[in-house]
N, C-alpha and C positions, 0 to 999 in steps of 0.2 A: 627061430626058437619055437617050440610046443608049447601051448597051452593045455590047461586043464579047467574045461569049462563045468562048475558045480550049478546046476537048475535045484533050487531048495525051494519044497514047499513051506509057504506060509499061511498062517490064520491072519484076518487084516489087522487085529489088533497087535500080531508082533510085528509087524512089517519097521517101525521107527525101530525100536530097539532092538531087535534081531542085526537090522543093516548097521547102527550106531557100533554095536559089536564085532560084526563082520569086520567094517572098515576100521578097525585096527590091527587085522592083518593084512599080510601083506598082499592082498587082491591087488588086482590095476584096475580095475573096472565093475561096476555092477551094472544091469537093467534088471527092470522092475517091470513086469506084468500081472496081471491079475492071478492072484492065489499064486504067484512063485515071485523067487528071485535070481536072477542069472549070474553069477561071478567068475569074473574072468582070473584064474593066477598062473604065473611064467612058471615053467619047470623048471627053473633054478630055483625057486623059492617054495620046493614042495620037500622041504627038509624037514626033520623030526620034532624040531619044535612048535613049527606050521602044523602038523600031526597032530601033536598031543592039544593044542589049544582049538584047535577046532573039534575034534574028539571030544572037549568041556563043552561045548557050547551046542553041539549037536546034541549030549546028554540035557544041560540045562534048562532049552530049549526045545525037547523033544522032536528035533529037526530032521524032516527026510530028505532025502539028496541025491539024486543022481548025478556019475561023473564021467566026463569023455577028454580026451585026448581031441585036441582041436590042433591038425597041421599047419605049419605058416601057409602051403600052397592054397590052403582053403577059402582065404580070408576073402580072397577078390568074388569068389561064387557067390558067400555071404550075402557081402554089402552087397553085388548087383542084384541079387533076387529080393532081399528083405529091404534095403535101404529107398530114402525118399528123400529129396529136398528140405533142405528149411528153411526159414524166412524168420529175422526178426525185423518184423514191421516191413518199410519200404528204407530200412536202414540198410542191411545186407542180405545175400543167401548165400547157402552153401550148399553147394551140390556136386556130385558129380560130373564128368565130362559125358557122358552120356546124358546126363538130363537138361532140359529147356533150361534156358536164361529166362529170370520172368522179367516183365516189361519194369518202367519206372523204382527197380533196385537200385540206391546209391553204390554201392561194392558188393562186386560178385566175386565171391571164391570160389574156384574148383579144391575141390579137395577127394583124390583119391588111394583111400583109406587101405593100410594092408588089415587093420583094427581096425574098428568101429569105435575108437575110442578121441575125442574128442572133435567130434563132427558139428556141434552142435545142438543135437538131439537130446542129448543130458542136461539135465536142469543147470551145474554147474557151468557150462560151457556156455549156454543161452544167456545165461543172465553176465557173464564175464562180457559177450559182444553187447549186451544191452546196457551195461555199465560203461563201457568203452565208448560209445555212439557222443557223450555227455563232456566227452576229453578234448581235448586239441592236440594231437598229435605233432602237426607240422614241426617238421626239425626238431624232434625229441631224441632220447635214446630210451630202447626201451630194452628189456630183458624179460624174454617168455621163457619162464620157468619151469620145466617138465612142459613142454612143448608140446608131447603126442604125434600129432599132426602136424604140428605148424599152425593151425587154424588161426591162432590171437595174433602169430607175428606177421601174419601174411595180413591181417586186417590192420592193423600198427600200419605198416609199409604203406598199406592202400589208403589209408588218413592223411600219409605225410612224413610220417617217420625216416627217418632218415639213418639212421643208428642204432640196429640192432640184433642183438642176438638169442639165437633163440636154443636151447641146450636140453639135452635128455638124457638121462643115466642109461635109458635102454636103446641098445642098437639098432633094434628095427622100429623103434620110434625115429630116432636118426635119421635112416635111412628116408623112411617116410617121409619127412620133412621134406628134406633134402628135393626128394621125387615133388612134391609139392609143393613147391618152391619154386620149380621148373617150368611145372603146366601154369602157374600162375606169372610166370614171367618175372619173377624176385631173386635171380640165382644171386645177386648180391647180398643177400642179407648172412652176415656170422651166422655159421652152425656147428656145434659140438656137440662130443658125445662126453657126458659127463655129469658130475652135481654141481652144487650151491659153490663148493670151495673150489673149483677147476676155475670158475668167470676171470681170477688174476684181482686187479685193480679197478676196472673201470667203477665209476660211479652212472646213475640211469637217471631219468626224468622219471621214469614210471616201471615197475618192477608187475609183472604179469604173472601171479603162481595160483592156477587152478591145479591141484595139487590133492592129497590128504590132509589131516587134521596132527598126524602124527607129523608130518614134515614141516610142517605151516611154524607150529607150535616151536619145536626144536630148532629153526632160523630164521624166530624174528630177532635177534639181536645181531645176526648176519645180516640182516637185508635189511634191517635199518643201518645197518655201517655202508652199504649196499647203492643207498638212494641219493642224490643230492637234495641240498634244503630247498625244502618245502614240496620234494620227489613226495609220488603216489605208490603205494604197494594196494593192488588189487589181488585177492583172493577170495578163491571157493574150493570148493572139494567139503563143507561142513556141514556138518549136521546142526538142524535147527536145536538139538542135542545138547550141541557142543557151543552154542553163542555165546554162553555164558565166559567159558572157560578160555574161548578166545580172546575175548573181550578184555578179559583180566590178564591174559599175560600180555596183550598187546598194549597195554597200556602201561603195564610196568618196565617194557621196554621203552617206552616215551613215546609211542603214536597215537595219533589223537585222529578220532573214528570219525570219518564224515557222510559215508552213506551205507546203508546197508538195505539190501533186497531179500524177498525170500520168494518159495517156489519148491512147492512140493514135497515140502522135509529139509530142501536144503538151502544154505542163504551166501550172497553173496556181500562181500564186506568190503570199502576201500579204504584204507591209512592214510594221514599225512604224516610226512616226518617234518618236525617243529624245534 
């Protein structure tokens, strides 16, 4: 699938609410460097309404933007030239199969990304494996939700886990996985390509959606049907923005909030269901 990758400058003071705005379209990704912002969206999703609503916001916003056509065959040049390891703490890393193992890491993932997108490297992702570190996995079932990479289900597994799947509406996130699954020696773990309402019946110990704000929002009362009692829903993908508004509808589905991180604009949040 083609991407269309939009590089928009910014002033620093629109940077929160410029992205706050962005990410309720249908982007799959942003990075954020100095004076711009990067957003990644599929060309299935560069239809006339995606048009007209960023067409508002480039006005409202006096937004400049350049746009490119980014080929799937590209992605591996990418990540080899611009990508780096990460580390949270001596909990895990995540790195490519090219790069060193570092010493004293409790879980090493390989993860070789055909996207850059859910490596790690984004606030959202960091703080989901540094939320995760806090868990007890062993003989759970869990469910990574818009999966990307695989990165959270392949950390699950490496905990303990025993039961799970890990699902993606888009196909070469799928795919990805799938590939990464492989190098990591997990080919057993469930993978589908699909949404929220494809999983069937199972019920999870712990539901994994780093995710957006728009999807979060519209299936908590799916994924609290989702979890068994006293299951965890962990989520990010939010804007420090948007805590509020999470908060409030997560609670009127009946979960009751027990941790929450922030980092950079964005925060991460865990559920119980009670």
């Amino acid at each position: 699938m083609d991407y269309f990758k939009y590089t928009i400058q910014l002033e620093p003071a629109q940077s929160e609410i410029v992205l706050a705005f962005l990410s309720q379209l249908p982007f799959e990704a942003f990075q954020e460097n100095e004076g711009e912002l990067i957003a990644w969206l599929a060309a299935s999703d560069f239809d006339d309404s995606f048009k007209q609503q960023f067409a508002e916001l480039k006005e409202r916003f006096k937004l400049r933007e350049a746009t490119e056509v980014i080929k799937p065959q590209n992605w591996n040049a990418i990540w080899e030239s611009n990508h780096k390891s990460i580390s949270v703490g001596k909990f895990c890393q995540v790195r490519a199969d090219f790069h060193e193992k570092e010493t004293d890491i409790q879980y090493d993932i390989i993860i070789n990304p055909k996207m850059a997108f859910g490596t790690g490297h984004h606030e959202t992702t960091y703080m989901m494996m540094d939320q995760m570190k806090s868990l007890k996995f062993d003989k759970t079932t869990v469910l990574d939700l818009g999966c990307g990479t695989g990165v959270l289900a392949i950390l699950a597994a490496k905990m303990g886990s025993d039961d799970i799947l890990a699902i993606d509406y888009d196909p070469a996130a799928y795919e990805n996985t799938l590939e990464n699954l492989k190098v990591n020696g997990l080919e057993g773990i469930k993978t589908q390509c699909g949404t929220l309402a494809d999983t069937g019946d199972h019920s999870y110990d712990y539901i994994l959606a780093n995710i957006n704000r728009g999807v979060i929002l519209d299936s908590l009362s799916a994924l609290y049907g989702k979890l068994k009692q006293q299951g965890l829903l962990l989520v990010s993908g939010i804007l420090n923005s948007d805590e509020e508004l999470l908060l409030q509808n997560a609670t009127a589905n009946n979960f009751k909030q027990v941790n929450i991180q922030r980092k950079n604009g964005w925060i991460c949040v865990s559920f119980m269901k009670t």
